[in-house]
N, C-alpha and C positions, 0 to 999 in steps of 0.2 A: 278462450281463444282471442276474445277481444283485447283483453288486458296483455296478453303476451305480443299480442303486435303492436299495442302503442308500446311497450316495454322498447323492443325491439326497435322499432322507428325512435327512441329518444333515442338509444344508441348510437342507430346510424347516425342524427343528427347532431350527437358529441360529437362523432369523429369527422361531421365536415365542419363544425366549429373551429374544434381543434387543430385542424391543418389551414384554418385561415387565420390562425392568428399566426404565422409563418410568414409576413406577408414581403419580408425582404428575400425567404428564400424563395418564395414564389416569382417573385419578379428575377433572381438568379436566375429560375428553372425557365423562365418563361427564353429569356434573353440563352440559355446556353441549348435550348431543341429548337430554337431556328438556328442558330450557326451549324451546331450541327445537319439542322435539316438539308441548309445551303452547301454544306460540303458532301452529304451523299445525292444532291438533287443532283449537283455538279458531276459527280463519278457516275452514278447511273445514266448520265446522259451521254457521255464519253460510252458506255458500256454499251448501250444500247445500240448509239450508232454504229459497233462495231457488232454488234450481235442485235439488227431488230427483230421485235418478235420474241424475244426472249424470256421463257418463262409461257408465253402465247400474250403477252400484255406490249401495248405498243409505250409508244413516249411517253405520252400523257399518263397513262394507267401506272407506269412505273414512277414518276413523277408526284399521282396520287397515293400510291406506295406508301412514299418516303414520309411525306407530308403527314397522312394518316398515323405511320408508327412515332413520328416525334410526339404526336395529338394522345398515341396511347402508350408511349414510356412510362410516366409516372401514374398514368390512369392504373393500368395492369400490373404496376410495380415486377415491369418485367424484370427488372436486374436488384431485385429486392427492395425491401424497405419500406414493408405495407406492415399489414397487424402483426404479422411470421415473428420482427425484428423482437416487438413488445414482451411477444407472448413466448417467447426463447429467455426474453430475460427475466422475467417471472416466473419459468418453471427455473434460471437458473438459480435465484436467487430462494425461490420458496414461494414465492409472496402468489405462485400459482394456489397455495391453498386457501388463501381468501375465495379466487374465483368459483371455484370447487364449494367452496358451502353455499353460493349464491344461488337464489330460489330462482334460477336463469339455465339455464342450456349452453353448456360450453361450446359448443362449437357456433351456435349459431349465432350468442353473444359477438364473439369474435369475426365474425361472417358479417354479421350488423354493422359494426365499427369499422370495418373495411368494405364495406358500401359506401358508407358516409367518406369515408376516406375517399375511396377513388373517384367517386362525383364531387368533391371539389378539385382535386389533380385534374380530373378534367374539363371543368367550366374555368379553372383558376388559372391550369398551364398548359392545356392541350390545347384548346380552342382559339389562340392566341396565332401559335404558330403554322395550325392550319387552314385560319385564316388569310395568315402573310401568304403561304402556299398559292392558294385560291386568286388572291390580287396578283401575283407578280409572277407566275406559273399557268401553261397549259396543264386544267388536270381536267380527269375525266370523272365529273359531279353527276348524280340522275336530276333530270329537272320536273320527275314526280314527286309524289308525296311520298308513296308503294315503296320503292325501293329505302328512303329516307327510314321509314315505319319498320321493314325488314333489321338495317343497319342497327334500329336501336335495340333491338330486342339481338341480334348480336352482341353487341355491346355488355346488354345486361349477363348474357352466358357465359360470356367472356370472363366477365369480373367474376363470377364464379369460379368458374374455372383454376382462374391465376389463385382465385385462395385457397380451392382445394388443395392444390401443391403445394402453396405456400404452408398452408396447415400442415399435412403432412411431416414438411421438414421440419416446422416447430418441434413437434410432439416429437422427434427423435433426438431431441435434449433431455428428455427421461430420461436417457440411458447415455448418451454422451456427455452429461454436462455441461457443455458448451457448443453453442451454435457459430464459431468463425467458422472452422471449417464445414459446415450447410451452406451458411450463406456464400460460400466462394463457389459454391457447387452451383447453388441457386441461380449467382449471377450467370455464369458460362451456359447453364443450358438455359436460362431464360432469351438471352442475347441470341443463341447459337439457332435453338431449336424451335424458338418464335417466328421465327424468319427477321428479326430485327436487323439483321444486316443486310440479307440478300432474301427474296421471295424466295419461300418455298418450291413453288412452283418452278424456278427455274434450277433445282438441284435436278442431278442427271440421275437415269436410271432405277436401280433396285433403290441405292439410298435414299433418293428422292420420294419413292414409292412410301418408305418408312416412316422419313422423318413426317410426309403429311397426315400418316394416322396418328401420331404422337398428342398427348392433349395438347402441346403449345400449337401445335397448327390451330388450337381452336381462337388463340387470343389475337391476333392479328391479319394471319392467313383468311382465314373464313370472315371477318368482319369486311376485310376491304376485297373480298370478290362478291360478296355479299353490294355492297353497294356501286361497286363498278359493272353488276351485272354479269360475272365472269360463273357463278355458281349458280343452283334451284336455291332460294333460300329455304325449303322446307329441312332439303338433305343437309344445310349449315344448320339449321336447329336442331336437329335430331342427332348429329354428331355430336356438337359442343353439350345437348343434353344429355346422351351419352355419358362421355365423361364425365359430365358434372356431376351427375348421381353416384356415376362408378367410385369418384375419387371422394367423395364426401361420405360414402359410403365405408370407403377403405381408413376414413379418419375417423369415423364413429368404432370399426374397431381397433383401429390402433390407441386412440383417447382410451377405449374401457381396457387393453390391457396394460396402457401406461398409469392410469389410476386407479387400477383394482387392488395393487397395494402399493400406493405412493408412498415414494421416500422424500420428505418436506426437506432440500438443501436449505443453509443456511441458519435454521435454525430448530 
């Protein structure tokens, strides 16, 4: 057990090596989720004042909103572009069967590497712009620890979470060959059903009802009511652990019947 989690943490810590030797697109990423943050901080605040209350979150809150989701775009690789991307091209090409002989655990290998992933997306690009947020913005921050401690351990469920589904859509290159069209899918309901546009909480009625049981309500929704105090955070861990099991679950069997008799493309 010992040896498979230093395993595992050298993993994780390829993959935040790995994305920091990016460091021009990091600074891209940094500079293009405050613009963006700055054009929906702007519309939401238009929206608000026409609709306060909105969602039940006042200015501020919708304000810390926006701020928080630019902080977890590339954390959650909510519009793709986490380990899914890697590991699509490697089952398209074949070179998945290296992975497959390795005295490693496929899923968690992959799981590992996109830990380390998303904890530098978010020390490297998220933290940047919600900091600008924070200085030149009313948001609504807790100024205990409690709340802070809750948010992380959101966070950590979250990142789960997003690769559940992200795995998921990988391993369904088995059988399609090719992952563009996954990934177009991936983006639209990452963006869509995350609440990355607009809060969940402010969709009307039955659909509303829906899309916050959906797992992406787990990635964004539930981290920033979580720390704005809007949720119990027991019922946000218990939800996002939910899914997490569920979905990681449904990729341990979908992985054993995509490789119980794998067909090695390319070669």
């Amino acid at each position: 057990m010992v040896g498979s989690g230093r395993l595992y943490a050298a993993v994780a810590a390829g993959g935040f090596r790995r994305y920091a030797t990016y460091r021009a697109a990091t600074v891209a990423g940094v500079f293009t989720n405050t613009v963006f943050g700055l054009i929906l901080v702007y519309t939401y605040l238009a929206l608000w004042e026409e609709r306060p209350h909105l969602g039940g979150y006042d200015q501020a809150q919708a304000v810390t909103y926006v701020w928080l989701g630019q902080c977890l775009y590339a954390t959650l690789a909510i519009q793709g572009g986490g380990a899914e991307k890697d590991l699509m091209e490697r089952i398209r090409t074949g070179e998945i069967a290296v992975d497959l002989y390795r005295p490693a655990d496929l899923q968690l290998w992959w799981l590992a590497g996109d830990v380390g992933r998303a904890l530098f997306q978010m020390l490297g690009r998220g933290v940047i712009p919600f900091a600008f947020g924070a200085v030149f913005f009313p948001m609504a921050l807790p100024t205990s620890v409690t709340p802070w401690a809750a948010f992380a351990v959101t966070l950590l469920l979250a990142t789960v979470v997003s690769f559940a589904i992200r795995y998921l859509a990988a391993l369904s290159v088995f059988w399609l060959m090719d992952g563009m069209g996954v990934n177009q899918v991936l983006m639209i309901t990452g963006i869509f059903f995350s609440g990355m546009v607009l809060p969940l909480n402010a969709f009307p009625g039955v659909f509303g009802d829906i899309v916050r049981v959906l797992p992406w309500a787990a990635q964004i929704q539930m981290p920033a009511d979580v720390l704005m105090g809007e949720t119990d955070p027991l019922g946000a861990f218990v939800f996002q652990a939910a899914w997490a099991v569920a979905l990681l679950a449904a990729g341990r069997l979908l992985q054993s019947a995509a490789t119980r008799r794998a067909v090695v493309q390319g070669g």
